[in-house]
N, C-alpha and C positions, 0 to 999 in steps of 0.2 A: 381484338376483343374476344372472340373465341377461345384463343392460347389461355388469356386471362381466366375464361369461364371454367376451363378444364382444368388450370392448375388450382385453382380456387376450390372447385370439387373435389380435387385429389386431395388437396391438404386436409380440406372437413374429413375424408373418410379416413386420412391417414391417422388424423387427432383425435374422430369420434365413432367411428364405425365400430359396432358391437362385435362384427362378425371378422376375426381375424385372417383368414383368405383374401377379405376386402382389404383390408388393411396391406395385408402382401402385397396387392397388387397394384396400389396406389402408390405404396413406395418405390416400388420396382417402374412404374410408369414415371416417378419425379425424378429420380435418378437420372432415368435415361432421357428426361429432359434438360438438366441438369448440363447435359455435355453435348446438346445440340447448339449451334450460336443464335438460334431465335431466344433462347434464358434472356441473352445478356438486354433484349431491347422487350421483354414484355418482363421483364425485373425491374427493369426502371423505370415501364411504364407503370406497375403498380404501385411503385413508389411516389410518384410522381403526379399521377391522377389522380381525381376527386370518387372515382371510380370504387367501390366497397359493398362486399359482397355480405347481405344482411344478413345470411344464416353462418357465418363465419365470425366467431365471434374472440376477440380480444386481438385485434391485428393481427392473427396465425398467417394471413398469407404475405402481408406486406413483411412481417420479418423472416417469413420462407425466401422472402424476394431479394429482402438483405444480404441474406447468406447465401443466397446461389450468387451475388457479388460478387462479395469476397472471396468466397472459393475460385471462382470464375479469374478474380483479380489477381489470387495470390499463385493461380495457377497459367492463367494464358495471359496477364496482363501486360506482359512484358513483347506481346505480338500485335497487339491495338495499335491502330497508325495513330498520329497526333491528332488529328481531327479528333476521331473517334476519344479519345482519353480528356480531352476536355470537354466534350460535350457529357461526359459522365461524371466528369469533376462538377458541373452544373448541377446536373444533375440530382447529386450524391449531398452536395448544398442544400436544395432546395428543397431537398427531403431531411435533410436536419434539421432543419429550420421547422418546416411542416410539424416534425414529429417530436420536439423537442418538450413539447409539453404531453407525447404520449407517454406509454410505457416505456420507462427506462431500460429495458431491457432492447428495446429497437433502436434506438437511440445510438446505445452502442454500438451493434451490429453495423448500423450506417457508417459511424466513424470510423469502429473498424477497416472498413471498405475505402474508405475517403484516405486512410492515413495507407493502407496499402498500392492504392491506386496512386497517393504522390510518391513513394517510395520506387513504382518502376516506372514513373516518369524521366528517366535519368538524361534523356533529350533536352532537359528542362536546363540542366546543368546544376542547378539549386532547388530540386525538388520542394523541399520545405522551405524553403525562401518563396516558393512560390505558394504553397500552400497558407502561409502567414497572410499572403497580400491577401490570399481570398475569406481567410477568414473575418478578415477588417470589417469585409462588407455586413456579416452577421452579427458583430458585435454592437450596433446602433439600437437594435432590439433586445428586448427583454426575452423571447423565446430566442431570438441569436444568444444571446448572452450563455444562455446555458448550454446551447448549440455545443459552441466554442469550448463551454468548460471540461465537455464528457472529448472534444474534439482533444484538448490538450492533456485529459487523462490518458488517452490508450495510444496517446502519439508515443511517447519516449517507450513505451511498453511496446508498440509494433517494433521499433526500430530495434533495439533490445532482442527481440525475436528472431529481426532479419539477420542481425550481427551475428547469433547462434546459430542459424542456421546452416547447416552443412553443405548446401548446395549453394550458399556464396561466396565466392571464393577470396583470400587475405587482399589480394591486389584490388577486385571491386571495392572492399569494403575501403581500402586507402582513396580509392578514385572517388567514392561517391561523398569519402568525407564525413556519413550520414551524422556521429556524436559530434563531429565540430560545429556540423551545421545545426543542428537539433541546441546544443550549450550557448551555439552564438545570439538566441532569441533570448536567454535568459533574463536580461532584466526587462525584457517586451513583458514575458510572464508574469514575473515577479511583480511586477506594476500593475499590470492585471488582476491577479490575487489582489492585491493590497486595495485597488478601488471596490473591487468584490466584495470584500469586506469589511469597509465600511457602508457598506449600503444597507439602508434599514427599509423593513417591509412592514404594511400595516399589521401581518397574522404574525404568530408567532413560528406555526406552523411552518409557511414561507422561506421564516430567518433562518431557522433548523435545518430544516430540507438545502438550504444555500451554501448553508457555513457546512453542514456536509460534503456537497459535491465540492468547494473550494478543498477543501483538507483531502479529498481523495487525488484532486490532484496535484496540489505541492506535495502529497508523500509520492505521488510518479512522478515529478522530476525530483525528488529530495534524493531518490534511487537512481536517478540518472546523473548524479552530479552536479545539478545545478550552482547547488554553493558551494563548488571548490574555488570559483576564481574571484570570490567575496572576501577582500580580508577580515581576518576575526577580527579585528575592535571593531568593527560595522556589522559584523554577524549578529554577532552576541547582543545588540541593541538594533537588529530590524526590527520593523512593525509585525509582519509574520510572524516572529519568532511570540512576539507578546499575544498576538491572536491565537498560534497556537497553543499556548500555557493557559489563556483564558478558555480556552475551549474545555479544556478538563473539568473545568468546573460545571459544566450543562450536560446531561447524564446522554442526549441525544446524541453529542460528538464525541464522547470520552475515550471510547473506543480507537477512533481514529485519530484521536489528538495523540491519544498513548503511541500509535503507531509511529508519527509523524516524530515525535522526541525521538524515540526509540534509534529509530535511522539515526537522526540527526548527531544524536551523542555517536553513536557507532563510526562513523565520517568523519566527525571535525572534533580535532585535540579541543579544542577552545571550550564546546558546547557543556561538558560536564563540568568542569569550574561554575561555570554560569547558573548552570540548574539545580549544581550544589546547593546556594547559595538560598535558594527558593524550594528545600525539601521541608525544613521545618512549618513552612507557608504548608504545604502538600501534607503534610503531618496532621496537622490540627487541623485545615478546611477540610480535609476529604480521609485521609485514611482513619483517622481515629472514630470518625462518626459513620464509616463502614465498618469498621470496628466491632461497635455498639451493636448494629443493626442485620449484623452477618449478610454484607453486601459484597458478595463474593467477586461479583464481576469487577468491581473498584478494587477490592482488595489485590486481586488477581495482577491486576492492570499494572496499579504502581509497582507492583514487587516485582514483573519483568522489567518497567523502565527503572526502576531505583537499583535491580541488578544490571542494569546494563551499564548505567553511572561507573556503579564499582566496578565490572569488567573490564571499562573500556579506560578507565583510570585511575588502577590501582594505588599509585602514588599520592592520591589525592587523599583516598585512607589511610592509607599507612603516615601520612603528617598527622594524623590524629587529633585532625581542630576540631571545632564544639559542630562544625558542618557536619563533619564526615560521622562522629557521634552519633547525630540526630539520624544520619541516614541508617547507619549502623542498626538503632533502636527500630527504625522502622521495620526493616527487612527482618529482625528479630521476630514485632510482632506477629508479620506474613507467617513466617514458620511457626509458630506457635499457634496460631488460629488455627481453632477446632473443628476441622474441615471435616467431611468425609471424601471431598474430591483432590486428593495428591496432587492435582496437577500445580496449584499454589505451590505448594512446598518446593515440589522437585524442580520446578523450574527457575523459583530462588535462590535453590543452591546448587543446581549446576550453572547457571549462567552466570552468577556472582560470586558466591561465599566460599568455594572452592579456587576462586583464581583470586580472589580477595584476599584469603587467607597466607598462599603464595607468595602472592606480593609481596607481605608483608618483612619478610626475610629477606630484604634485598643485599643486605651485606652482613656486617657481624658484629662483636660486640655491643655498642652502644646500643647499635639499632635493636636487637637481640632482647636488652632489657628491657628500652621502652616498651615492647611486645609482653612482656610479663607482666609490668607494671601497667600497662593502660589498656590492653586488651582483654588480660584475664577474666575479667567480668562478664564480655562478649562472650569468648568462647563458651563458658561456663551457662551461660544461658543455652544457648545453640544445644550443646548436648546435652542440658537437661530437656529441649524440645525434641530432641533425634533421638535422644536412646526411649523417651516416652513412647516416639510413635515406630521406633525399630521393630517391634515386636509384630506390627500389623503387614510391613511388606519385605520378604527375601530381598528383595533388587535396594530398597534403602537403606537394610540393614548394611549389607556391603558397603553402600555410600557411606554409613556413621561409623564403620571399624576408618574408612578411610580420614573420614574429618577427624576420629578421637589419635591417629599415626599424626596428622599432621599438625594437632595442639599441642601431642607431647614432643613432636618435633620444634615448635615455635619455645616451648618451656627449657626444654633440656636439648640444645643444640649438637652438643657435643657427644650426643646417644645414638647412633645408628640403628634405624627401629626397619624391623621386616615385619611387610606385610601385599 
């Protein structure tokens, strides 16, 4: 209880102390607490007990106590005897659970620690095989619940970590198997999500807040791979996949639903056909009435994912159906919008309308004409929006000498243009 009292004190003066000397020296005193092994059993005693220090205010010490965890774990964990590592896996539970309705911000830090600490569990043999089983027990609850949700965000992202890391070495990483074992829970998750989301709350607040932390974490495993071993005609008609296109439309998840597409087209041939299909939907419910309202952030949003479409499937444009039109127009509009913040424009035409336009030459002749005949009117808008706004930046004006090289490359094929 002392150790408690004095780290508790250091952290106030490290967070609030007027006089910077104090401050020095509080730090320098946590530090070198920091790498003594009494950290590891009065971190998780302040985790762990009801114990809270009143003039300490916004859990500063309990998420001091997190991360001298993790550090702790990610540093010496790997020299814990087995007792010792399960009784911290306890732990490290019981303080998820505890805190899962605190500040988000600790929450993490815990899980952090939780997904580090089964990762040098390697005695274990299926480290995350084992860490699954324990999460079972907190999912019966409503603060498990969410426990579990922030637990399976920052899992595939630790692991992802470990895998980069230079000090493990190619044969560990085949031994410990960590992406087979991490992909082989896949539809554990997915099912997961999917009851997540249908669950309805009385606030509305609640629902937001829920359908948030779900979309944070199917876009960490959407990055991990999760839906490679999904064939596409079941992809393209999961539940997910409808939760996340309906999430675009509630301004609280929009962000991260954009995220979540974004990946997804990026990964799987299949997903851009699909989304195609559902831009003109995207058109008139949402972009055109950001439009009107110069809602930038929407604006914004669709014109990376509607460029990412065309990026990632050029082909899909260049057939030139009444789809790839609509998306066409859309992505027109983006550039066009009277923005004063470029980052709209330029990131609709580097991430798309420059590898779109590419594409679109894929052989000769015939192909060559339709590009005359059906796109001209494309191009012709494009540069009447680039050479408008060339004038205001060096760096894009370059970009529109290079789009106006590659229009009259698409018109006059047979012309060798330097630039």
């Amino acid at each position: 209880m002392e150790l408690q009292m004095k780290v508790a004190q250091a952290v106030h003066v490290l967070n609030h102390d007027s006089q910077s000397c104090n401050r020095v020296a509080a730090n320098q005193w946590l530090v070198q607490f920091q790498q003594t092994d009494a950290a590891w059993e009065v971190a998780t005693s302040i985790l762990t007990s009801n114990y809270h220090q009143q003039f300490v205010s916004d859990f500063e010490v309990e998420f001091f106590a997190a991360q001298i965890l993790k550090r702790k774990i990610q540093n010496e964990g790997s020299y814990l005897q087995m007792g010792a590592k399960d009784a911290l896996l306890n732990a490290l539970l019981l303080a998820a659970k505890k805190f899962s309705l605190g500040p988000p911000q600790l929450l993490t830090q815990i899980c952090l620690a939780l997904s580090a600490l089964m990762l040098h569990a390697v005695e274990h043999g299926k480290p995350i095989e084992k860490l699954f089983c324990s999460l079972q027990s907190l999912e019966n609850h409503d603060e498990g619940t969410i426990a579990v949700l922030e637990m399976l965000t920052v899992l595939p992202e630790v692991v992802e970590d470990q895998n980069t890391d230079h000090r493990t070495s190619s044969a560990q990483r085949r031994e410990y198997g960590r992406e087979e074992q991490l992909l082989s829970h896949t539809s554990v998750v997915l099912e997961f999500l999917h009851r997540q989301s249908d669950k309805s709350f009385d606030s509305s607040i609640q629902l937001q807040g829920r359908h948030r932390k779900i979309l944070r974490c199917l876009l960490s495993w959407v990055r991990a791979g999760c839906f490679s071993e999904i064939p596409p005609s079941s992809l393209a008609g999961h539940p997910l996949l409808s939760f996340v296109f309906n999430s675009l439309q509630v301004s609280s998840s929009f962000d991260l639903a954009i995220e979540v597409l974004t990946e997804l087209v990026s990964r799987h041939e299949c997903i851009p056909q699909v989304l195609l299909c559902k831009v003109g939907f995207l058109r008139d419910i949402l972009l055109l009435p950001a439009l009107s309202s110069g809602d930038e952030t929407v604006i914004s949003g669709l014109a990376c994912f509607l460029s990412e479409i065309g990026h990632a499937a050029p082909s899909l444009i260049a057939e030139a159906s009444p789809e790839a039109f609509v998306l066409t127009d859309a992505l027109l509009s983006c550039v066009s919008f009277p923005s004063e913040d470029w980052e709209i424009a330029d990131s609709t035409l580097q991430c798309s309308l420059a590898s779109f336009i590419l594409g679109l030459d894929v052989d000769s002749g015939e192909n060559v004409k339709s590009v005359k005949v059906l796109f001209f009117p494309v191009f012709s808008v494009l540069l009447d929006a680039l050479l408008l706004r060339s004038q205001v930046s060096f760096y894009l004006h370059a970009f529109v000498v290079h789009i106006v090289s590659l229009f009259c490359l698409c018109l006059f094929p047979s012309h060798k243009l330097l630039y």
